[in-house]
N, C-alpha and C positions, 0 to 999 in steps of 0.2 A: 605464281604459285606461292608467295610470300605469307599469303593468309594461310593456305595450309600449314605455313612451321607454325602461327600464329595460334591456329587453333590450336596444332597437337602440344604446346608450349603449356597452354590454360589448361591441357584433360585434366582432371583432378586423381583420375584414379591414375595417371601418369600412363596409361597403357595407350600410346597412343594408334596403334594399326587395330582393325576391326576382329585381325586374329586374336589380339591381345585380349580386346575389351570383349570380345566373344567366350574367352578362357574364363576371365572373371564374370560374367552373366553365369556361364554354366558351371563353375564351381559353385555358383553359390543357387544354382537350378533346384539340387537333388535335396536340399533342407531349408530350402529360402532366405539365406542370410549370405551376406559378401564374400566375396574371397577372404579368408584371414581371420576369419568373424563365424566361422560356422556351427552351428551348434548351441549349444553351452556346456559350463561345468569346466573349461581349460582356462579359468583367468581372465583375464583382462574385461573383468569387470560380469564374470559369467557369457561372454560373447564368444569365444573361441572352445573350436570342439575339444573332446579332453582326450588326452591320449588314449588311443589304440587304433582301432582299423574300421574303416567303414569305407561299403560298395552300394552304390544307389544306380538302379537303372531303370530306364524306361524306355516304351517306343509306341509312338503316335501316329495315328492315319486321319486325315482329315477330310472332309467332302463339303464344302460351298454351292450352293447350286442357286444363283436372283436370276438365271436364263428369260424366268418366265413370272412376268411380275403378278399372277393370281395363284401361282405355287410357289414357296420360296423354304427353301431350307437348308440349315448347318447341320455339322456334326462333326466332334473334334473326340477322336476317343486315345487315352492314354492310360499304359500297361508300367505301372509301376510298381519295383520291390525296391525296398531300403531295407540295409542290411548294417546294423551297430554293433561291434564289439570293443568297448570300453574297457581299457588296463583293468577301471576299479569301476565294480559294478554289474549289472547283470546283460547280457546280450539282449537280443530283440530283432526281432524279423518280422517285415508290414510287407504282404503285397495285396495291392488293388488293382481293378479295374474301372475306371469313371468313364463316364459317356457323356458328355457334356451336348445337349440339342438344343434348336430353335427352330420352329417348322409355323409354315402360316398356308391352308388352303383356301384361300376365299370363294372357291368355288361353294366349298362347302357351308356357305352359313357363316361367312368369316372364323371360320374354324382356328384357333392359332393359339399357341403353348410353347413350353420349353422346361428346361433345367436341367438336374444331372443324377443320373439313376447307376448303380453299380450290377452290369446283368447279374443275372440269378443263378446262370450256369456259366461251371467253370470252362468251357468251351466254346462258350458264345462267341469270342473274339479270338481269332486266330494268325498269326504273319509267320511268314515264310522267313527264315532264318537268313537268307539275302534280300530281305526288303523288298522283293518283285512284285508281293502278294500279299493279302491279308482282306479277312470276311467277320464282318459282323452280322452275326443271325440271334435275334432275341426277340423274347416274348415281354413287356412291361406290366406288372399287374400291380392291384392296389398294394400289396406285399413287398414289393420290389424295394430293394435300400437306397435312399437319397444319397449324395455326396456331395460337398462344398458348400453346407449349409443352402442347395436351392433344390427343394423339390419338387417334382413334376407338376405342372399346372396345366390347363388348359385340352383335357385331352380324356375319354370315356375310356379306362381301365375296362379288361385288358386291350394293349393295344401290340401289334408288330413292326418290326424294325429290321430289315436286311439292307448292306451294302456289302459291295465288290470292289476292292481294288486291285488293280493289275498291273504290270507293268514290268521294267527290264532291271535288272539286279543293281546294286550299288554299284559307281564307277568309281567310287573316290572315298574319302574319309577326312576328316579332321583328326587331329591326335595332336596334343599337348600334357609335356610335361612340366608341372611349376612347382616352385619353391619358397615357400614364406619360412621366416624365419625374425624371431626379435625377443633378446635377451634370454635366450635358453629354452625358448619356444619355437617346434618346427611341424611346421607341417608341408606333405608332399603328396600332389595330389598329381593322378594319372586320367585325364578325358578322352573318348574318342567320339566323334558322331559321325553318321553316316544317315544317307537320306536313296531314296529310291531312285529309279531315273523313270523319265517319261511316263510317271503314272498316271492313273484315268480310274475311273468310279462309275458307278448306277448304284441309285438306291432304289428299292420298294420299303413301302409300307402300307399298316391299312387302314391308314386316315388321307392317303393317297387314291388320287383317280389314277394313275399310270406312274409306271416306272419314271425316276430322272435320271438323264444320264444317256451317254459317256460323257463325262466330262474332269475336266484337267483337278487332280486332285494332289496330294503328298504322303508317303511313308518315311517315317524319320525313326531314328535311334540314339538314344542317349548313353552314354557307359562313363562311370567315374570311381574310382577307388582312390582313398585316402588315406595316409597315413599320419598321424599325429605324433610328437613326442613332448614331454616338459609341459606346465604351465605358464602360461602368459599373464605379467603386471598389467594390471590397469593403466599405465603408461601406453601399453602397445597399439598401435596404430593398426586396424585394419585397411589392408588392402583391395582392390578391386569394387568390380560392385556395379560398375557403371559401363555406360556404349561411348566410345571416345568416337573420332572423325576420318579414323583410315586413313591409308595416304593416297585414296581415290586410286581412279585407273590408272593405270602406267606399264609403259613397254617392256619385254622383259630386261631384266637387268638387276643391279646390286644399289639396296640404298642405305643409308644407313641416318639415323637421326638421333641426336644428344640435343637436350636441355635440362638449366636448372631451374626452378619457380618456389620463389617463395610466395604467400597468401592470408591473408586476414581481414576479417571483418572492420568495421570499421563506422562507430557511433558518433552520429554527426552531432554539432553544435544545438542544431534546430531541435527538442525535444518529440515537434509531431513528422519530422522524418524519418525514413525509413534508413535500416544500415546499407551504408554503400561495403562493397567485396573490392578488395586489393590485391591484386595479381602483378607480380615482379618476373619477368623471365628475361632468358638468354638462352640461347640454341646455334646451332651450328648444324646446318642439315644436306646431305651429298645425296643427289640424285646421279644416277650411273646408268643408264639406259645400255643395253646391246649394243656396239659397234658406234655407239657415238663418245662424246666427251663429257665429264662430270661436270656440273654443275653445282656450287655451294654458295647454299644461303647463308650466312651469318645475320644476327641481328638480337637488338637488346628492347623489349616492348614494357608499357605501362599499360594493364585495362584495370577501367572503372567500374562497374556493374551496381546500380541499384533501381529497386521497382518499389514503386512509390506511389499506392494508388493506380490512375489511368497513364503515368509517364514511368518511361521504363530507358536510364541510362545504358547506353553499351558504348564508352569510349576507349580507344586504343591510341597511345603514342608511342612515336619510335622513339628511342631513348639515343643517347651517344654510349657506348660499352662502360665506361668509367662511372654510369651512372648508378648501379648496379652491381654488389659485390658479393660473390654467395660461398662460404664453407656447406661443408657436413653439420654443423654446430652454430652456425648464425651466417645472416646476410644484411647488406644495408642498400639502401636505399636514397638519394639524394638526386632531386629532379627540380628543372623549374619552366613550365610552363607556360610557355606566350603564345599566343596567333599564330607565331610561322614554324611553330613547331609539328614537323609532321606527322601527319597522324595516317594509323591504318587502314590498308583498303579495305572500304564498305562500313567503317562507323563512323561517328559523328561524335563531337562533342557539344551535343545539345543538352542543355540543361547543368553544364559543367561551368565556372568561372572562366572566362577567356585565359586571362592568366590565375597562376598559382604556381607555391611550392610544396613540395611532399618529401619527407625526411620519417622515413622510418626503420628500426633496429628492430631483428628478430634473432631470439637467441633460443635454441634446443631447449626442451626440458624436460626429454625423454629417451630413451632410448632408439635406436635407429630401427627400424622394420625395412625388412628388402626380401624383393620377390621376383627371381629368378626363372626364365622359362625356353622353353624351346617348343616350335610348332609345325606344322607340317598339314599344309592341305594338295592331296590329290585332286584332281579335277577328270583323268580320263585323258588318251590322246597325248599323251607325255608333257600337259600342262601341271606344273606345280608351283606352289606358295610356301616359303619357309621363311620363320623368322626365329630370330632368338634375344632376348635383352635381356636387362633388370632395371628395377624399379626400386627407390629406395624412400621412405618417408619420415618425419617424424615429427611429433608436437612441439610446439614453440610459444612462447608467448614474443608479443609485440607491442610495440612502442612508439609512438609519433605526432608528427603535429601535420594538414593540411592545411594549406593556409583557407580562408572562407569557407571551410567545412565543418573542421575537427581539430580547435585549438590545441586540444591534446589527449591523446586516447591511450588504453591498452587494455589487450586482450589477450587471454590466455588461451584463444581458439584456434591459433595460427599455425603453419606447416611450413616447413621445410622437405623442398620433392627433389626429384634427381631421376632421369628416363634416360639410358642408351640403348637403343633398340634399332636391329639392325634385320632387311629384308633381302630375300632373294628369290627374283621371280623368273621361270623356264615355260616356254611353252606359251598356246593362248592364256588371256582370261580365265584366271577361275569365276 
């Protein structure tokens, strides 16, 4: 299990459980931009939303159908309102409907189109307030409004479109509340999702020879309210944004995991090489299973990373602790590698000098960003998933020499991270 602390040491968005890095995907779902980063108009360079209140929600039903390789068709339809109230400024309220298809009958003539049409009527798409259910019944004509810049191709106006899903009510939910926060800028934001259970589908249409279906489909739900306050410098670091590595299956029990990692780019000697990535960490990580005994990882690693053309480095060393020194406000680095120094399970130092030394200083040169959260997933059957941590970030420049690489660099692109994030699992499997 050593590579698991290994990868969750490298996450960059520091969220290392899949609840984490799930919280920041869907923070930044309802406006497309990261946790921390949403919007514009709040600072830090136009990238953070500006204070006041905002509630983005949607829910989605989806239907797959390659059963039958001379019928083959998608269809992902999603019900979304976004809802803006700005300290300064004037409110706004969007809600949509988009139908997102791909449909191919080759019986017919190779018959086969797609794209994303918004129905016509406000009733065409319907779900059942517990996610059990939900009908799309529409008529598509040349009139009908495109969405997501792809309009309908491939298909003789007008044409019909009905699906059915069914199935047993929500058993669970996710629910997360987080907190970013950096130099007099906060935002607080509340998610929940929930998804259907055991749902199933048939479509007709009448570019179709027969109904498709029943077959294994999904109803999802998305809910997010926001709160903002203050403007954010261009110093501040956005958070999230990324899928990190989980900490995989595991029995229930309590786990908890801390590491620090600094990180910087790093401009080789060689002009027509590519920049190799410098990752510094240290962790300390307790796995605690039900009725047995703890287990703790310590350990201090070095990874390499650079892609260069058709050769793509990924080396990992284990470091001795002293190697490795990390504040809130700077960390140093001082390493010397030979042959018998061990390296990571599952990478290699191909492409890397046998030996070499790496000596590098990173010192703050911004303000700290930290993002606080607590989570909670139901699963049904009195399994549950709860986690709570923070995450703390901030820019730094860096300073260094490798030896055969990078006689001497610096970068102003560098981070300083910090992850204590702690699990507790009851019940099966979510």
């Amino acid at each position: 299990m050593r590579r698991l602390a290994v990868v969750v040491s490298l996450v960059m968005t520091g969220l290392l459980a899949f609840s984490v890095t799930t919280v920041a995907f869907d923070l930044g779902a309802g406006r497309g931009v990261p946790l921390g980063a949403q919007g514009g108009g709040g600072g830090g360079g136009g990238s953070f939303l500006p204070a006041g209140n905002y509630h983005d929600t949607s829910v989605n039903a989806g239907f797959f159908d390659f059963s039958d390789p001379s019928i083959q068709m998608t269809v992902s339809v999603s019900d979304n309102t976004n809802i803006a109230n700005p300290l300064v400024g004037p409110s706004t309220s969007n809600h949509e409907v988009d139908v997102f298809f791909n449909a191919c009958n080759f019986g017919k003539g190779g018959l086969c189109g797609g794209g994303c049409f918004v129905p016509d009527g406000a009733s065409d798409f319907t779900v059942s307030s517990n996610l059990s259910s939900a009908v799309l019944k529409t008529t598509v004509t040349a009139t009908t409004a495109s969405c997501q810049n792809n309009p309908v191709s491939g298909f003789t106006f007008p044409f019909s479109l009905t699906i059915n899903w069914s199935g047993g009510a929500s058993s669970g939910a996710f629910t997360n509340n987080g907190r970013y926060s950096c130099a007099g800028y906060m935002s607080q934001t509340m998610t929940t999702t929930a998804s259907g259970s055991n749902i199933v589908a048939t479509a007709s249409a009448s570019f179709l020879d027969a109904p498709l279906g029943p077959i294994d489909a999904n109803i999802n739900s998305f809910d997010q309210r926001i709160h903002a306050e203050g403007a954010a410098p261009d110093s501040c670091v956005p958070l999230g944004g990324g899928k990190g590595a989980g900490i995989g299956p595991q029995p229930p029990g309590d786990y908890h995991f801390v590491s620090q990692f600094a990180s910087t780019p790093v401009i080789p000697d060689d002009p027509f090489a590519s920049p190799y990535n410098i990752d510094a960490s240290s962790f300390t990580n307790v796995f605690h299973p039900n009725g047995g005994p703890a287990t703790i990882q310590v350990e201090t690693d070095l990874h390499i990373f650079q892609f260069n053309g058709f050769n793509f480095i990924r080396a990992c060393y284990v470091l001795p602790a002293s190697a490795f020194t990390f504040s809130s406000q700077s960390a140093t680095l001082h390493a010397s590698i030979v042959p018998s120094t061990p390296m990571c399970e599952g990478t290699t130092n191909d492409g890397l000098p046998p030996s070499f030394t790496i000596d590098i200083t990173w010192t703050a040169t911004g303000p700290t960003a930290t993002f606080r959260f607590t989570t909670s997933i139901g699963c049904g059957g009195g399994a549950h998933f709860g986690s709570s941590g923070v995450q703390t970030t901030a820019g730094a420049n860096a300073s260094g020499t490798i030896s055969g690489i990078a006689t001497s660099f610096q970068s102003p692109q560098a981070s300083l991270n910090t992850n204590d994030v702690s699990f507790h699992i009851a019940g099966k499997s979510c």
